[in-house]
N, C-alpha and C positions, 0 to 999 in steps of 0.2 A: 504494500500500500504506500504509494509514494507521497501523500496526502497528510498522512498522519507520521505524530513524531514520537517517538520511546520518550519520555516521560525524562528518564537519567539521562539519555542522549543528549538532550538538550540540557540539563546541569552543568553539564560534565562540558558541553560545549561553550557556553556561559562563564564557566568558570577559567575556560582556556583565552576567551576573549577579555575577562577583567587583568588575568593575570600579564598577557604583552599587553594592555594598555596601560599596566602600571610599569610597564618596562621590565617585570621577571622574567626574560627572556634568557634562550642563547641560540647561537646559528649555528646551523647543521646542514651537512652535504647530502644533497638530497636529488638524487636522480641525475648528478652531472650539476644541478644549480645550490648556491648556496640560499639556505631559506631559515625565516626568524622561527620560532617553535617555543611552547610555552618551557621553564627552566621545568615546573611540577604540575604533579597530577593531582585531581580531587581527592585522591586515598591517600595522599601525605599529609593534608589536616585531620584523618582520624588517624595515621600514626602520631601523628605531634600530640593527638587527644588522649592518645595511648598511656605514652611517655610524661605525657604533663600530669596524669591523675594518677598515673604510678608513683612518678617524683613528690607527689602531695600526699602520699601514703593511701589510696583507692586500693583497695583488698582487689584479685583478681575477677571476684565475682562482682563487683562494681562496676570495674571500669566496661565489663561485658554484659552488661545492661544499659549504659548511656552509651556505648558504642554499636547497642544495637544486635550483638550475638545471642544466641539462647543458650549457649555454653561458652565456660570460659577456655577451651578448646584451642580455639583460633587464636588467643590472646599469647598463651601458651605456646602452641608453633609456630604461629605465625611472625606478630608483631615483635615480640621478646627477642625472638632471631634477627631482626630488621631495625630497631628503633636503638639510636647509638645510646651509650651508656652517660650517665649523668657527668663524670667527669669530660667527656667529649661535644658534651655540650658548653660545659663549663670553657673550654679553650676554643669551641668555634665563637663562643661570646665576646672573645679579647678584640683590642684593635690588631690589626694589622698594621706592621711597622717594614716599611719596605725600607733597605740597606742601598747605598748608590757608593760606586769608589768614588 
């Protein structure tokens, strides 16, 4: 049905258009051209959602209720495996201090 549109398709597309109008982009080679492309995908704000109510002490069966799982399963292999650890946050937090001779 060319008519009608998936409901997330269009979030997900929404959310690809806020994020290069806010300039979170990067360019990628793309068929021979180079082409702008969003830097993230909508599923890196529920791993940040993950990691932010872990870090705030969210039992695993919490955070898998406002994240929307019926088990804390997915939380478990999934994100746990994927979402950096609280000191690697802590150091992506810093300035960056560039050296010149």
């Amino acid at each position: 049905m060319h008519g009608s549109v998936n409901p997330a398709s269009r979030v997900t597309h929404l959310f690809t258009e806020l994020c290069i109008r806010a300039g979170l982009t990067k360019t990628v080679k793309q068929k021979g051209k180079m082409v702008v492309k969003n830097k993230w995908c909508l599923h890196d704000l529920r791993r940040k959602a993950n990691t932010d109510l872990r870090n705030r002490g969210a039992s695993a069966k919490e955070r898998a209720a406002l994240l929307g799982h019926r088990t804390t399963s997915v939380n478990e292999t999934h994100y746990e495996t994927t979402v950096p650890t609280r000191e690697r946050e802590l150091i992506d937090g810093l300035p960056a201090f560039e050296m010149s001779a």
